[in-house]
MIRO-254413 format. One record per residue (C-alpha): y, x negated, z negated; residue number from 1; residue in one letter. Coordinates in steps of 0.5 Angstrom, whole numbers. Example, Ala and Ser with C-alpha at 12.3 -4.5 7.8 and 13.67 -1.06 7.14 Angstrom:
<north=-9 east=-25 up=-16 pos=1 code=A>;
<north=-2 east=-27 up=-14 pos=2 code=S>;
END
This chain:
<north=215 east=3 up=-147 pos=1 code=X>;
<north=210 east=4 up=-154 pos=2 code=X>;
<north=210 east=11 up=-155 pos=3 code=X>;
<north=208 east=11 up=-163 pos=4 code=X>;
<north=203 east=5 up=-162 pos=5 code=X>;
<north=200 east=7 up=-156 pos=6 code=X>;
<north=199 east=2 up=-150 pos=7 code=X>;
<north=198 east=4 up=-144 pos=8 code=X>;
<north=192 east=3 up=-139 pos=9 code=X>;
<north=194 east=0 up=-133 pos=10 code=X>;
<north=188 east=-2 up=-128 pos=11 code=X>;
<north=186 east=2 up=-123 pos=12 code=X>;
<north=179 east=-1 up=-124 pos=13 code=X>;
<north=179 east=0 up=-131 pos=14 code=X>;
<north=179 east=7 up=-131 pos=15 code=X>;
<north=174 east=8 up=-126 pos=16 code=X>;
<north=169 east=3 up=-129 pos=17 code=X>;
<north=171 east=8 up=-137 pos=18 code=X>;
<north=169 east=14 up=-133 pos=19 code=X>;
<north=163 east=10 up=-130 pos=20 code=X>;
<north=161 east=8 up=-136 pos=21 code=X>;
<north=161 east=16 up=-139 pos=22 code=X>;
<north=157 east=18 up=-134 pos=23 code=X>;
<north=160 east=26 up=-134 pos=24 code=X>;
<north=155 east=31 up=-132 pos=25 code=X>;
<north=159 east=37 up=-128 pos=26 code=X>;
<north=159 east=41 up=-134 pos=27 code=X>;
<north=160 east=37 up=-139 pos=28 code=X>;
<north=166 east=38 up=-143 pos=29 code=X>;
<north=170 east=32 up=-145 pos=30 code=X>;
<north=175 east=30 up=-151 pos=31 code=X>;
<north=180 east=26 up=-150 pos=32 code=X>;
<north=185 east=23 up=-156 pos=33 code=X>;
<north=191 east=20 up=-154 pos=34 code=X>;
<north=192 east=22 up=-147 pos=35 code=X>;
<north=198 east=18 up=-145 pos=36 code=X>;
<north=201 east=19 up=-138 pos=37 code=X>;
<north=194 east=22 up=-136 pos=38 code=X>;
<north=191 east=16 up=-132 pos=39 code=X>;
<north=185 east=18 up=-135 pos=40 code=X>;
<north=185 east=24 up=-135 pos=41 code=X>;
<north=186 east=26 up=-128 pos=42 code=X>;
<north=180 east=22 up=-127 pos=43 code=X>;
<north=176 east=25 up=-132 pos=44 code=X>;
<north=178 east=32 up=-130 pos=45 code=X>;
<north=175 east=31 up=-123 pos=46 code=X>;
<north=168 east=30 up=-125 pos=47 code=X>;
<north=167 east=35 up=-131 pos=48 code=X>;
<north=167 east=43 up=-132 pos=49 code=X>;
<north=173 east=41 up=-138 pos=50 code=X>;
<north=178 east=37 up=-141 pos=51 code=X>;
<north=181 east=37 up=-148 pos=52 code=X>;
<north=188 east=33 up=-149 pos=53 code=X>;
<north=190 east=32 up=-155 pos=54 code=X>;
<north=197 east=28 up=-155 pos=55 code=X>;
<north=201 east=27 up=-161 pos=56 code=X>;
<north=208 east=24 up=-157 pos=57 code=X>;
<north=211 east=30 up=-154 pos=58 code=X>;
<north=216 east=26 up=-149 pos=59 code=X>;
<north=209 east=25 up=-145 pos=60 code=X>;
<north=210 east=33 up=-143 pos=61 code=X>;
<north=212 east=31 up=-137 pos=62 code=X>;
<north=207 east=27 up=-134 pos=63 code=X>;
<north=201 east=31 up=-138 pos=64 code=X>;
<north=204 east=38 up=-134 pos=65 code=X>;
<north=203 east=35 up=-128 pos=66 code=X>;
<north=196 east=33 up=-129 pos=67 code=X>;
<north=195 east=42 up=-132 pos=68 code=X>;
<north=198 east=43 up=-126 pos=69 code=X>;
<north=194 east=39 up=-121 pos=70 code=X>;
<north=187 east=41 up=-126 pos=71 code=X>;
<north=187 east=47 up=-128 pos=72 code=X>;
<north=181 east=45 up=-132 pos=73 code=X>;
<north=185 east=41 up=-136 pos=74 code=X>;
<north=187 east=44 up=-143 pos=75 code=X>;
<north=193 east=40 up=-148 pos=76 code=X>;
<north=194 east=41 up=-155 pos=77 code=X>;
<north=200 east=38 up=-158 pos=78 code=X>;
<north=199 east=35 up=-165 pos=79 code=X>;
<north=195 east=30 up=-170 pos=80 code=X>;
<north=189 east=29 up=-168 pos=81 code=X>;
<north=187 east=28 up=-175 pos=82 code=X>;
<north=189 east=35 up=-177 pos=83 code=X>;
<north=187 east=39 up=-171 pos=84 code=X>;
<north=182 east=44 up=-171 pos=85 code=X>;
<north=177 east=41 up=-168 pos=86 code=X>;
<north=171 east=46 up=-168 pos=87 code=X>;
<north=176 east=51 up=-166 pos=88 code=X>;
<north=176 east=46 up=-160 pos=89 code=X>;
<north=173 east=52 up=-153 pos=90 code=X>;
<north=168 east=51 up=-150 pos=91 code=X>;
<north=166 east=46 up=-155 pos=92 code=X>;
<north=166 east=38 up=-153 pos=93 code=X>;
<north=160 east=34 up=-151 pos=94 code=X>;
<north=163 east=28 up=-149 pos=95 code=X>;
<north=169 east=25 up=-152 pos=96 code=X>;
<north=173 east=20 up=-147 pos=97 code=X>;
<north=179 east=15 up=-149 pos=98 code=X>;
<north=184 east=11 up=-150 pos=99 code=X>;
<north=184 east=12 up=-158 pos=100 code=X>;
<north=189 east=9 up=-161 pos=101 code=X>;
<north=188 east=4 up=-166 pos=102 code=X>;
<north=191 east=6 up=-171 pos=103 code=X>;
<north=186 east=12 up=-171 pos=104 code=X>;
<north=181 east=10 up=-168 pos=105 code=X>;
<north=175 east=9 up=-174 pos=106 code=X>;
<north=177 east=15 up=-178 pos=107 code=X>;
<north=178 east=19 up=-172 pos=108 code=X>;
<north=170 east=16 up=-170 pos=109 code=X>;
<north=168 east=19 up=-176 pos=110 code=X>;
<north=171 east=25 up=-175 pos=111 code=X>;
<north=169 east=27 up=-169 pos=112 code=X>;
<north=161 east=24 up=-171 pos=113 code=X>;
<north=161 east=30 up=-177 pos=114 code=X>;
<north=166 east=36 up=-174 pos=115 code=X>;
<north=164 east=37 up=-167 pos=116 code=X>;
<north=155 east=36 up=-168 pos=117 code=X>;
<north=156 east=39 up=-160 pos=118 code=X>;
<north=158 east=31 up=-159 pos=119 code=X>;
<north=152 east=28 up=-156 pos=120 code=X>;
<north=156 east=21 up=-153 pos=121 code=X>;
<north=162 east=17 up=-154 pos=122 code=X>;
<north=165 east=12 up=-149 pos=123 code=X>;
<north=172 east=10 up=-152 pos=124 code=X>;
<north=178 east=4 up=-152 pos=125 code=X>;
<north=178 east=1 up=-159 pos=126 code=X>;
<north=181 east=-5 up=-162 pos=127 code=X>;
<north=175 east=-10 up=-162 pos=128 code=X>;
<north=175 east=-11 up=-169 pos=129 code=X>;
<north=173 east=-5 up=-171 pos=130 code=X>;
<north=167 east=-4 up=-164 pos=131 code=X>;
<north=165 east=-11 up=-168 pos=132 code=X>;
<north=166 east=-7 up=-174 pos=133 code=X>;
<north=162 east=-1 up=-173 pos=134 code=X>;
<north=156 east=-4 up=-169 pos=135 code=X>;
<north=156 east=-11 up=-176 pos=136 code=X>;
<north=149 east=-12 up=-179 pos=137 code=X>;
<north=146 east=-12 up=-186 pos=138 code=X>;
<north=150 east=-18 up=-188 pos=139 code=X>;
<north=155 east=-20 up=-184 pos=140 code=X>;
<north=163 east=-20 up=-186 pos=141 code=X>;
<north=164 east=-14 up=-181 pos=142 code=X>;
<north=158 east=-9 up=-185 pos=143 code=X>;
<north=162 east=-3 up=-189 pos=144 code=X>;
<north=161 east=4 up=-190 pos=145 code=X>;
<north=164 east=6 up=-183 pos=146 code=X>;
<north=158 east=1 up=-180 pos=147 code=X>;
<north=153 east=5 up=-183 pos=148 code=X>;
<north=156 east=13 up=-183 pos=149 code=X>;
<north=156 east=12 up=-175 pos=150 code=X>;
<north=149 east=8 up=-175 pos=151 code=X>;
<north=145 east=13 up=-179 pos=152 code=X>;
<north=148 east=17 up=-173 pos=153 code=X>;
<north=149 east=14 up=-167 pos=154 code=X>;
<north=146 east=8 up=-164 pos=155 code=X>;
<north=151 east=4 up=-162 pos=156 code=X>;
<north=154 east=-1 up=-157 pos=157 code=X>;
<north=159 east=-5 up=-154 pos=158 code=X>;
<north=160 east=-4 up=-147 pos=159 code=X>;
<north=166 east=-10 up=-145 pos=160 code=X>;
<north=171 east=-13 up=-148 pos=161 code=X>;
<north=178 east=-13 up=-145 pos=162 code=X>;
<north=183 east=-17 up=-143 pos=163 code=X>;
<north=191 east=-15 up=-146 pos=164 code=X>;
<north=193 east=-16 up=-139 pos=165 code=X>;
<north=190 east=-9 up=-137 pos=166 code=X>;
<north=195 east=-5 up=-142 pos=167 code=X>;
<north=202 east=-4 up=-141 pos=168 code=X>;
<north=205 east=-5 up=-147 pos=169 code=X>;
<north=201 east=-12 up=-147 pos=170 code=X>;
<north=198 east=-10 up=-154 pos=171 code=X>;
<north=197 east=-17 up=-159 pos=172 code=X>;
<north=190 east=-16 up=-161 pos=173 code=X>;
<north=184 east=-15 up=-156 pos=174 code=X>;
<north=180 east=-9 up=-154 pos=175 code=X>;
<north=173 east=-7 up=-153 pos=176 code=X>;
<north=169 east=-1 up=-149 pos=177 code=X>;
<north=165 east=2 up=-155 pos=178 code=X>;
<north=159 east=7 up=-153 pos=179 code=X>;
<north=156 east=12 up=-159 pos=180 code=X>;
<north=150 east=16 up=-157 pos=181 code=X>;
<north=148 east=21 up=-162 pos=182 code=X>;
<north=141 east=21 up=-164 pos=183 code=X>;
<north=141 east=24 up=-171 pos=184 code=X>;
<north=146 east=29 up=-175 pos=185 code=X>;
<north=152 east=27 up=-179 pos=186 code=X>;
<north=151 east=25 up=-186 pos=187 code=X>;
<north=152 east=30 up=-190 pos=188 code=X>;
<north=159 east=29 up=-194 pos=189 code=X>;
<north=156 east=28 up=-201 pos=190 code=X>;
<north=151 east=21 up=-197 pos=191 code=X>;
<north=157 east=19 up=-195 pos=192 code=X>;
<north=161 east=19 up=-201 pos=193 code=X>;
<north=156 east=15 up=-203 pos=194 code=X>;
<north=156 east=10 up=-198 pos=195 code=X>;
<north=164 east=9 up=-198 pos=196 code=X>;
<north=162 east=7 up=-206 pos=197 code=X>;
<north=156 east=3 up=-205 pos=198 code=X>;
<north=162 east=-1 up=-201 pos=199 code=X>;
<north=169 east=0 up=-205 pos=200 code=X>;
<north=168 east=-6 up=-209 pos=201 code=X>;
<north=163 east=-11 up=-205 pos=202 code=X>;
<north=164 east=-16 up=-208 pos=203 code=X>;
<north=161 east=-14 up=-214 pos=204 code=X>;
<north=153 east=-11 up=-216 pos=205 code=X>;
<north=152 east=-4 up=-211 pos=206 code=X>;
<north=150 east=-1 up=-217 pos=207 code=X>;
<north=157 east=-3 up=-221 pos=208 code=X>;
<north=161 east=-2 up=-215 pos=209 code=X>;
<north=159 east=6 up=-216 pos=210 code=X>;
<north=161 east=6 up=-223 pos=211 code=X>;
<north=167 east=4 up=-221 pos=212 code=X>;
<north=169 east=8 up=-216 pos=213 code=X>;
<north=167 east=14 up=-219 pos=214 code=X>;
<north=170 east=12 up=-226 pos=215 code=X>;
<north=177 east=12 up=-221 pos=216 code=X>;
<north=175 east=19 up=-219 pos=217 code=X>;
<north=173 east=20 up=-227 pos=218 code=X>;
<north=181 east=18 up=-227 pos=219 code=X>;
<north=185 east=22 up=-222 pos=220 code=X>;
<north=181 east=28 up=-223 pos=221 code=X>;
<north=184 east=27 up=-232 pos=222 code=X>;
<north=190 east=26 up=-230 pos=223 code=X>;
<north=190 east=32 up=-225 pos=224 code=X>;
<north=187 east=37 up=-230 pos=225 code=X>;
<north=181 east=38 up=-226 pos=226 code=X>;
<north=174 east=38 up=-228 pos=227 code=X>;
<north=170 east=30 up=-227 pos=228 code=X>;
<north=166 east=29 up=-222 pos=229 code=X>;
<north=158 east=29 up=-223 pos=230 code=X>;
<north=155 east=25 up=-224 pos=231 code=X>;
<north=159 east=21 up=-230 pos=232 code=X>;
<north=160 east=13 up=-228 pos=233 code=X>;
<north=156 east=11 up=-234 pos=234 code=X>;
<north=151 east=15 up=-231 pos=235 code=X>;
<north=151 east=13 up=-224 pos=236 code=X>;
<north=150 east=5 up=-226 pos=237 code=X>;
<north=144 east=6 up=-230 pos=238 code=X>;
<north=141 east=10 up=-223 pos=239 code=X>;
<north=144 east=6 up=-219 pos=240 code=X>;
<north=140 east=0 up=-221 pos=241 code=X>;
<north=134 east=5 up=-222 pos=242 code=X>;
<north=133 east=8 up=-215 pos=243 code=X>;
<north=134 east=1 up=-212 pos=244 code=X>;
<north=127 east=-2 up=-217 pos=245 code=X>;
<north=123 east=4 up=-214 pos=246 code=X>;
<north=126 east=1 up=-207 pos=247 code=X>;
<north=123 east=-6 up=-209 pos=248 code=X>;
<north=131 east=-8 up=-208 pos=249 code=X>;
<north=134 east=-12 up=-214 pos=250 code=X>;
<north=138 east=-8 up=-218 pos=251 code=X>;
<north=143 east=-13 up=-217 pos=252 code=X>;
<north=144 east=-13 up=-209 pos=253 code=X>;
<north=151 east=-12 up=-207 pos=254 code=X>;
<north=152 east=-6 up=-201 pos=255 code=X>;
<north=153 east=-11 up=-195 pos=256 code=X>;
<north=145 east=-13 up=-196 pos=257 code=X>;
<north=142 east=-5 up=-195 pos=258 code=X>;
<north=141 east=-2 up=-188 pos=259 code=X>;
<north=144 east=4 up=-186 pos=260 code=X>;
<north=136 east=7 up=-187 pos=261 code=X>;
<north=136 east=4 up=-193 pos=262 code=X>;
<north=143 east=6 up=-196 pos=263 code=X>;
<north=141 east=14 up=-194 pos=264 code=X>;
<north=134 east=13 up=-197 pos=265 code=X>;
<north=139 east=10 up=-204 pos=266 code=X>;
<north=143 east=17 up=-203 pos=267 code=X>;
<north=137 east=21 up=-203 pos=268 code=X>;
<north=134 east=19 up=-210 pos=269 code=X>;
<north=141 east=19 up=-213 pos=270 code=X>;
<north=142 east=26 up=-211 pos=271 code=X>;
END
């Protein structure tokens, strides 16, 4: 049965293959998000100091209460994974392990890249469009802002793709082990603000695509009663179009053809 878009893995060999790929210290401490049944679980707690469970589906408090109570390590938490305090999370997380689902997986990738700086490496099960999508390359269709947040911070891989057979429920999309390492901080907010930007109009000139998008915040915060952002939309164009001449870009370059250094160095003139 699908428990709220969840699917289930159910290969033995998988598993272990995943917990291999993590490479666990005994005293790592590990986040899971969406722990189904506990299949991985069960694995992860056997080989680190700590297991952090964050499930959502509380018809799954069964069989995770007996993977607590044959793991002591192990530790629940019972909510939305894109609402739970995660820095709250004791000890802090150093590894995260999972089975995200999908519906989640990418902003929830972000997330934990900017909120748990004690992460040093990722190992999950994503669709593989999005592993596709966070390890694309300056000008392929795949390129777009979550590309470049996680690159400025992570290198990042694809381990294998994996076969829809392997999951109970049989998903209808195929699926792929994706490995993040931490080499760098999170992009500070007001970076990545600049980023989402540069792309939220890709088709058009990276410099009127930040005009746009900030002339949308401009918008929202007027009919809101709340002061407009800064800088205004008319301004941010004219510097948008100067910082890329002092990089020796054209000024009509669209976001997709700048690498994540590139787009970094971009934010940094404009701030």
């Amino acid at each position: 049965m699908v428990r709220l878009g969840q699917n289930f893995l159910a290969d033995p060999n998988l598993l272990e293959a995943i917990v291999a790929d993590a490479a666990l210290d005994p005293g790592d401490v590990v986040l899971e998000v969406g722990g189904g049944e506990g299949v991985l679980t069960e694995r992860l707690a056997e080989r680190a100091a700590r297991v952090h469970v964050i499930e959502i589906d509380e018809g799954l408090r069964e069989p995770l209460g007996r993977v607590v109570a044959a793991h002591p390590g192990v530790a629940v938490v019972w909510g939305d994974a894109m609402k739970t305090d995660l820095a709250g999370l004791d000890p802090a997380p150093t590894a995260m392990v999972a089975n995200l689902p999908y519906s989640v997986a990418t902003p929830l990738i972000l997330r934990t890249i900017a909120e748990l700086p004690s992460l040093s490496r990722w190992t999950v099960m994503v669709q593989r469009e999005i592993a596709e999508r966070l390890r694309a390359r300056p000008g392929s269709r795949s390129y777009g802002s979550p590309s470049v947040i996680v690159q400025l911070s992570c290198d990042v891989r694809m381990l294998r793709t994996v076969d829809p057979a392997v999951f109970n429920p049989r998903p209808r999309v195929e699926s792929a082990v994706l490995a993040l390492t931490r080499r760098a901080a999170a992009a500070p907010p007001a970076v990545a603000q600049l980023i989402r930007d540069a792309f939220a109009h890709r088709r058009k000139a990276l410099p009127r695509s930040l005009e746009l998008a900030t002339r949308r915040r401009e918008q929202e915060a007027e009919r809101e009663g709340r002061p407009r952002p800064r800088p205004r939309s008319r301004e941010i164009r004219h510097a948008g179009r100067e910082a890329l001449t002092a990089m020796g870009l054209p000024p009509g370059i669209r976001a997709e053809m700048l690498t994540p250094a590139q787009h970094l160095e971009l934010a940094e003139l404009l701030a």
